[in-house]
C-alpha positions in Angstrom: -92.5 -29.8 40.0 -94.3 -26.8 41.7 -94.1 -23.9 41.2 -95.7 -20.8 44.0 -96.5 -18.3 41.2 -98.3 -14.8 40.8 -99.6 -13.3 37.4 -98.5 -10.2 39.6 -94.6 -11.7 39.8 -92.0 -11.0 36.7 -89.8 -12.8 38.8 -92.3 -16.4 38.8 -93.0 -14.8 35.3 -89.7 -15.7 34.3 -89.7 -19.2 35.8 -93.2 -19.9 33.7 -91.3 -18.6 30.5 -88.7 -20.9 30.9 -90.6 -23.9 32.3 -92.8 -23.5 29.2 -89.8 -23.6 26.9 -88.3 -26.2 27.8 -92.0 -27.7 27.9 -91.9 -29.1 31.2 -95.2 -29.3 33.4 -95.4 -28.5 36.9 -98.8 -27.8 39.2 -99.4 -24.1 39.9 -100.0 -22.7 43.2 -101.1 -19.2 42.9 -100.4 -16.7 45.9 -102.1 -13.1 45.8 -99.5 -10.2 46.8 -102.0 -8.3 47.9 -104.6 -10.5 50.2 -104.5 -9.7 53.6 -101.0 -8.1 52.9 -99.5 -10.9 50.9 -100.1 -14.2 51.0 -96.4 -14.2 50.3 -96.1 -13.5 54.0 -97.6 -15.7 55.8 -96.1 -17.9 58.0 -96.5 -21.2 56.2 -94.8 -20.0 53.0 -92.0 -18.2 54.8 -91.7 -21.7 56.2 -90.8 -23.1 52.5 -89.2 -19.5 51.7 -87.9 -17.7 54.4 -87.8 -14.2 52.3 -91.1 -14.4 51.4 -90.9 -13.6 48.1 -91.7 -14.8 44.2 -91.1 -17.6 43.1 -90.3 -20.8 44.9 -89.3 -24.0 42.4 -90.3 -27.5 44.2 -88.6 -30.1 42.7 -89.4 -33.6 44.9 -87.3 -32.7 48.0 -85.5 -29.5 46.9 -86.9 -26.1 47.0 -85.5 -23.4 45.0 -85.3 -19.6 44.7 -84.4 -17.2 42.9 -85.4 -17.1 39.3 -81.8 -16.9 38.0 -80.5 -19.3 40.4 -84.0 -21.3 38.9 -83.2 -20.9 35.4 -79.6 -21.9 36.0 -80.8 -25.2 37.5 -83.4 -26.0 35.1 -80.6 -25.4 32.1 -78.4 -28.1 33.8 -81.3 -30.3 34.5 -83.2 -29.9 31.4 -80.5 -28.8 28.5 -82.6 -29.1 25.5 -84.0 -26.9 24.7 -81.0 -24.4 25.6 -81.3 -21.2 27.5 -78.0 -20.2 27.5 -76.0 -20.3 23.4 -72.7 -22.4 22.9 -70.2 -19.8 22.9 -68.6 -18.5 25.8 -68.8 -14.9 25.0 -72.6 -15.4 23.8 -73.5 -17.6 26.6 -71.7 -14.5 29.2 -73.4 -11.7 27.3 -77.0 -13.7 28.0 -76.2 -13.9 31.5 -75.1 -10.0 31.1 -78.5 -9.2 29.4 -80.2 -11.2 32.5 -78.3 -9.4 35.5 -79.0 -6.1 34.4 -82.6 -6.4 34.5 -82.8 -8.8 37.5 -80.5 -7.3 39.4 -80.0 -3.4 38.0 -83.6 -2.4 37.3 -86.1 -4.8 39.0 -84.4 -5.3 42.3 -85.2 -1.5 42.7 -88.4 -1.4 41.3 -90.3 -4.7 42.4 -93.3 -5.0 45.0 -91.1 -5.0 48.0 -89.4 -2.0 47.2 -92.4 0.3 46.5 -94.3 -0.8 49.2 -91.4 0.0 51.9 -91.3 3.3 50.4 -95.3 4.1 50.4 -95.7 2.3 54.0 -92.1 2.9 55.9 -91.0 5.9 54.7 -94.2 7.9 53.6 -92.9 8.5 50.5 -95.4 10.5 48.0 -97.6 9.2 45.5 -95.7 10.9 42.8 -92.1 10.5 44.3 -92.5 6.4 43.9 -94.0 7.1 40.6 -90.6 9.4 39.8 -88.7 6.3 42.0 -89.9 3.4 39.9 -89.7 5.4 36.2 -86.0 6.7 37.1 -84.8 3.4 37.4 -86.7 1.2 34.7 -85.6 3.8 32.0 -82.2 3.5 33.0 -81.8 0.1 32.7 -84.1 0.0 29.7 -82.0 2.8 28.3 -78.7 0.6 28.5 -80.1 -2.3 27.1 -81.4 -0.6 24.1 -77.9 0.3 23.6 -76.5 -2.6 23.9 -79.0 -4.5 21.6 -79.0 -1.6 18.9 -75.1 -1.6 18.7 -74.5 -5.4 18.4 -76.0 -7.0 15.5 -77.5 -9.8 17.3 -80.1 -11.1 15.4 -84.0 -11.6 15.9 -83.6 -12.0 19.8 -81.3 -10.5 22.2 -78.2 -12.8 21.9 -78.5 -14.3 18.3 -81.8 -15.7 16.2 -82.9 -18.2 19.1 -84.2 -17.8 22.5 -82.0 -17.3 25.6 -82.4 -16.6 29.8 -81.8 -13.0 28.3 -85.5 -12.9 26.3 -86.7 -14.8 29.2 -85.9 -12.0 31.3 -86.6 -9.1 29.2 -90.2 -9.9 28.4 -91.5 -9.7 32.1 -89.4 -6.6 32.0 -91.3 -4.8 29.7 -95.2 -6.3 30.7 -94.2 -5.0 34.0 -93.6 -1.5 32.1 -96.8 -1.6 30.2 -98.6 -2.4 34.1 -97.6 1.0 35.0 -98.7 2.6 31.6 -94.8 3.3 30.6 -94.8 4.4 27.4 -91.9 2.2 25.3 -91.8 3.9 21.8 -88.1 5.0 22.4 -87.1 1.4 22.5 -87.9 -0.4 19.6 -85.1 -2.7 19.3 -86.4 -4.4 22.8 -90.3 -4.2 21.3 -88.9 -6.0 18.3 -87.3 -8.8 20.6 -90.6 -8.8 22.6 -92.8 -9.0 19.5 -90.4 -12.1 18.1 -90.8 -13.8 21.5 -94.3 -13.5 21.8 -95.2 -14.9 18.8 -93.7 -18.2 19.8 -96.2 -20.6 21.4 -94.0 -21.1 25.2 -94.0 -17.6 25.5 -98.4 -17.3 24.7 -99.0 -20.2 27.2 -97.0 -18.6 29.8 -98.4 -15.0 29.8 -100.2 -13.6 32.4 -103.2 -13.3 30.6 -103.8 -16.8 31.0 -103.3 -17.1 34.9 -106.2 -15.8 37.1 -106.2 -12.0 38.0 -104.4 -11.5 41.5 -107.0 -9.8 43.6 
């Protein structure tokens, strides 16, 4: 497998996180989201990924993206380990967990988004900054509700690892990126700090992928 990544990307920052746990290898190709625009943009990766965005998933002949629809298809392709638990309402309230913060916070506060606003529509310095903070803290807000009113264990659905942690980790490196202060969540730090002890989650940090220039 391959895997068109950015230590920039919480989106391909998912993908590693689950590629890791399941501890299957793929080759690397790094793209910079800021060379010469985005390397993102250019022609021969639209070519492979028409949206021109983070991440594409080559598997032989099939390209994938999407880093939901990725995990999804690495779950049914590579069960064991599981991403999703065995119970129907656990396994939907994972998927819950994951929607909100794909599709409810980052959506809105990604690359794409910030840079329309900054280059298209002129928007402020401080009114992206007031843009980007509004949204993160109301999706973080939710999910610190959710997680401190359910008794779910050491992780966010239960005591083992699921597409929700997967998700929520990027989440909040993203938050520390943009010096986002998280003290008034400490159920999510405590999920964080349990996930980043385990060894998938250290080898797939962006630490360990070169700085995107």
């Amino acid at each position: 497998m391959e895997l068109y990544d950015s230590n920039r990307s919480a989106a391909a920052y998912r993908v590693r996180l689950a590629l890791s746990w399941k501890g299957l290898s793929h080759r690397a190709i790094a793209l910079s989201l800021s060379k010469g625009g985005g390397q993102q943009l250019l022609p021969e990766y639209r070519a492979l990924n028409p949206q021109g965005m983070l991440p594409s998933l080559v598997d032989d002949d099939f390209v994938l993206t999407q880093s939901l629809a990725i995990l999804e298809y690495l779950e049914e392709t590579h069960p064991s380990p599981p991403l999703l638990p065995a119970g129907a309402r656990q396994r939907a309230r994972a998927r819950q967990f994951a929607q909100i913060i794909v599709s409810d916070i980052q959506s809105l506060t990604n690359l794409r988004v910030l840079t329309y606003l900054r280059s298209v529509l002129n928007t402020p310095d401080v009114a992206r900054s007031l843009w980007f903070r509004h949204w993160l803290l109301e999706g973080l807000d939710a999910l610190e509700l959710w997680l401190t009113a359910e008794s779910t264990g050491e992780f966010c659905v239960g005591d083992t690892v699921t597409m929700a942690d997967i998700c929520l980790v990027p989440l909040l490196h993203s938050a520390r990126r943009f010096s986002l202060a998280l003290e008034d969540f400490p159920r999510l730090c405590e999920v964080e700090e349990a996930c980043l002890a385990l060894p998938a989650f250290q080898q797939a940090h962006p630490d360990r992928y070169p700085e995107d220039t």
